[in-house]
C-alpha positions in Angstrom: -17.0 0.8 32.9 -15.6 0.4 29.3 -17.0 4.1 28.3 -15.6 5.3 30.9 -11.7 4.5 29.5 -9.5 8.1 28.7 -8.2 8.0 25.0 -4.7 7.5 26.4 -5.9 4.1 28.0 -7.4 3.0 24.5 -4.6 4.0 22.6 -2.2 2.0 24.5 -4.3 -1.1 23.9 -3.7 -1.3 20.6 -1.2 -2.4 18.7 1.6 0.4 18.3 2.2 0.2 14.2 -0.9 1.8 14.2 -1.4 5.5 14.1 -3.8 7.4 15.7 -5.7 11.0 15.4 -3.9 11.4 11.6 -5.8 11.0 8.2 -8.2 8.5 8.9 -8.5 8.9 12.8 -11.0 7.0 14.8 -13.7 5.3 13.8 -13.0 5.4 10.5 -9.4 3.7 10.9 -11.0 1.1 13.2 -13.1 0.3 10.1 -10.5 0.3 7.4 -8.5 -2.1 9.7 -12.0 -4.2 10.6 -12.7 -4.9 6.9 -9.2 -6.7 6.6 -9.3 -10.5 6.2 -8.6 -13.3 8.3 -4.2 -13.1 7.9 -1.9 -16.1 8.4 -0.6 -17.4 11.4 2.5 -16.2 11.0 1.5 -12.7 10.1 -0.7 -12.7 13.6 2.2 -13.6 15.8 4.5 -10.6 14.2 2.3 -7.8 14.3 1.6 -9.3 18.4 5.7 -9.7 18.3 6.2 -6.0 17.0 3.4 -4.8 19.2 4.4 -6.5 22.4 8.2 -5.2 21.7 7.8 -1.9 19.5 9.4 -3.3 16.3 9.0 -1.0 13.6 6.4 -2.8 10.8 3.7 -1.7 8.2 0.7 -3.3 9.4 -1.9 -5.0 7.4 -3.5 -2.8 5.7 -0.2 -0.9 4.0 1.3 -4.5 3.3 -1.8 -5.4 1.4 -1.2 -2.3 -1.0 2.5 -3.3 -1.3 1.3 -7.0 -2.5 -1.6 -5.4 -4.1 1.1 -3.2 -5.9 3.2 -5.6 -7.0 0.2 -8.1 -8.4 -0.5 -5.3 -10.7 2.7 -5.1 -12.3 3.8 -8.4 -11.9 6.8 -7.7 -9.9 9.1 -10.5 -9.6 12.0 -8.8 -8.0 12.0 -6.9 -5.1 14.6 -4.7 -3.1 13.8 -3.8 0.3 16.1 -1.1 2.5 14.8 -1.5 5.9 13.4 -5.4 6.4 13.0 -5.5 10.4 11.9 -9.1 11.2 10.6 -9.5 7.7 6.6 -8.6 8.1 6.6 -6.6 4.7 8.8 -9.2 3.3 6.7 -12.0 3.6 3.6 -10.0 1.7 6.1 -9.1 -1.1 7.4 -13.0 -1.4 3.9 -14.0 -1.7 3.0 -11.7 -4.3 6.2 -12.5 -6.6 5.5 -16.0 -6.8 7.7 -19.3 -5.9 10.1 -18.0 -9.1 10.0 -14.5 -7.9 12.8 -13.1 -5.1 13.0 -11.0 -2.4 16.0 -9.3 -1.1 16.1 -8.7 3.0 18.1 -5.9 4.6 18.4 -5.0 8.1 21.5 -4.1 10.5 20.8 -6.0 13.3 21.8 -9.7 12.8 19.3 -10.7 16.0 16.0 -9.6 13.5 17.8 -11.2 10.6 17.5 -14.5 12.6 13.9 -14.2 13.7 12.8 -13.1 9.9 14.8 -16.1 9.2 12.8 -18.4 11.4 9.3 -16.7 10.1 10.3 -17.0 6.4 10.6 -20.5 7.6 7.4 -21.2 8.9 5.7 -19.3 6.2 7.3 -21.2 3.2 9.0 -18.5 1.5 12.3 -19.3 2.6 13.3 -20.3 -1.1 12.0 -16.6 -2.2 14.1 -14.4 0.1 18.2 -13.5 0.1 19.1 -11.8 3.8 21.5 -9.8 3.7 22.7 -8.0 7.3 24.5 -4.5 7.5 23.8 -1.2 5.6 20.8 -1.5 2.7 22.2 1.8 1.3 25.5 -0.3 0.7 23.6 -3.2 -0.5 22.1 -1.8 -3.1 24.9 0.1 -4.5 26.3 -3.2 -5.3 23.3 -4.3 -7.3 23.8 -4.8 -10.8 20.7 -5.7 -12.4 17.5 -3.9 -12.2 14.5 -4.7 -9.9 10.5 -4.7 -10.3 10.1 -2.6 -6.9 12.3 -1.1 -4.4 10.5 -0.5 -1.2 12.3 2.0 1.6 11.6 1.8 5.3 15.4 3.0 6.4 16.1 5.8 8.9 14.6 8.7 7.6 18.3 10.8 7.1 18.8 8.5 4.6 16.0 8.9 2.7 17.3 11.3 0.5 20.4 9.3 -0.7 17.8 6.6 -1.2 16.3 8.4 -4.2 20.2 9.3 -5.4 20.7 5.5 -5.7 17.0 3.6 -7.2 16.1 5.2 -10.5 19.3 3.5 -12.4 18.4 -0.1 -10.3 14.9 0.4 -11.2 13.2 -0.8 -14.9 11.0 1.3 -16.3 7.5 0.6 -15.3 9.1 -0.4 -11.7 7.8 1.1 -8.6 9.5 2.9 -5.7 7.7 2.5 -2.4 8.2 4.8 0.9 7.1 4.4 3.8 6.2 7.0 6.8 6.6 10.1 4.3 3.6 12.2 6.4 5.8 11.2 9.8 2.8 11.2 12.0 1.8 14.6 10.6 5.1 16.3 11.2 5.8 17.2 7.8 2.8 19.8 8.0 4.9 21.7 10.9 5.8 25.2 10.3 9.2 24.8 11.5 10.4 21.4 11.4 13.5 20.9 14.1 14.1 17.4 13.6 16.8 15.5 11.0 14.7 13.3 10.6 11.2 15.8 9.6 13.9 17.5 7.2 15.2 15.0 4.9 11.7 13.2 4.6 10.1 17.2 3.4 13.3 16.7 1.3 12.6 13.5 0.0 9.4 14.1 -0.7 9.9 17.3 -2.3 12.2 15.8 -4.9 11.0 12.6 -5.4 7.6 14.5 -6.7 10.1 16.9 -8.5 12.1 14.2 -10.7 12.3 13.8 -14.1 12.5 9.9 -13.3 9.1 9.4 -11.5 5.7 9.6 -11.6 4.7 10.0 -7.9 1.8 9.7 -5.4 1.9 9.7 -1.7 -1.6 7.7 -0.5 -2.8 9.0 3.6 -3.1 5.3 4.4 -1.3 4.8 8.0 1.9 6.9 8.3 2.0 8.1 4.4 3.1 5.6 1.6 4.5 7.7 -1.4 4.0 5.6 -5.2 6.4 6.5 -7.4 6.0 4.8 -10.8 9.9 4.7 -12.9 9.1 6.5 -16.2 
């Protein structure tokens, strides 16, 4: 009976921060995600929460390249524009350390309070500043210069993202996208969408700049590397 499901019917069993028929399609995606250790608690019940009520997150395997990313460096500060109910933050706060910190943005107060409640539960309360409203905004007030910056906003914005990082960035700091291959979209011959033309935009000038040495990895939706020169 099992063979017998359509592709549609398997799909839809699956979690939806998962992408499907792009890069690594199929069986081998089912292996990258099966070699993936055992996660926290925590982690569990927010990719079934996200799943179960289509919140926007990363997924396991791309937040084990952002902690992976910011071991290497030794990141102790980390922006992020585009927090959701804190999955990726919680990867980031354990890879800077109990002395390291996190900044949280989201516009919706109502995931500000659930992240707040997983922070909690995962003891890296003390590593993460939430801040509700515009990230964009957020940033521009910052002062001081961070390890990473990691961007998951809408995707209009991503444009004015890359206007505002490279001066609250050190050199040797990485900028982090996410979903720069948009399901494939960017390969369209005519892109229609807003949202298709400021990431071909983005991505375009973010491997153009003077600032950045840049990589976009095929893991998932597309995670572009930039490393601050």
């Amino acid at each position: 009976m099992a063979a017998n499901k359509t592709s549609k019917e398997t799909k839809e069993s699956k979690p939806n921060w998962r992408h499907y028929n792009f890069t690594t399609a199929g069986p081998v995606d089912d292996y990258l995600y099966s070699m993936l250790p055992k996660r926290d608690q925590v982690l569990v019940e927010m990719e079934e929460y996200a799943g179960k009520h289509d919140i926007p997150i990363v997924g396991p395997a791309v937040a084990r390249v952002l902690q992976q990313l910011a071991l290497m460096i030794n990141a102790k500060t980390v922006f992020e524009l585009g927090s959701a109910i804190g999955y990726s933050t919680i990867w980031w706060a354990q890879a800077v350390g109990a002395d390291g910190q996190v900044i949280y943005t989201d516009g919706d107060a109502k995931n500000a309070e659930r992240a707040r409640g997983y922070f909690d539960r995962a003891g890296v309360s003390s590593r993460v500043t939430l801040h509700t409203g515009d990230a964009l905004e957020v940033l521009s007030e910052q002062k001081h210069r961070f390890d990473i910056i990691f961007n998951d906003v809408d995707k209009e914005d991503y444009p004015r993202v890359l206007r505002l990082v490279p001066p609250r960035l050190r050199t040797g700091g990485l900028f982090v996208t996410d979903n720069v291959l948009w399901s494939g979209r960017v390969a369209e011959k005519n892109p229609k969408t807003a949202q298709t033309k400021a990431i071909l935009e983005f991505n375009r000038q973010l491997y153009d700049s003077a600032d950045f040495y840049t990589t976009i990895l095929p893991i998932r939706d597309g995670l572009a590397v930039a490393l601050k020169k």
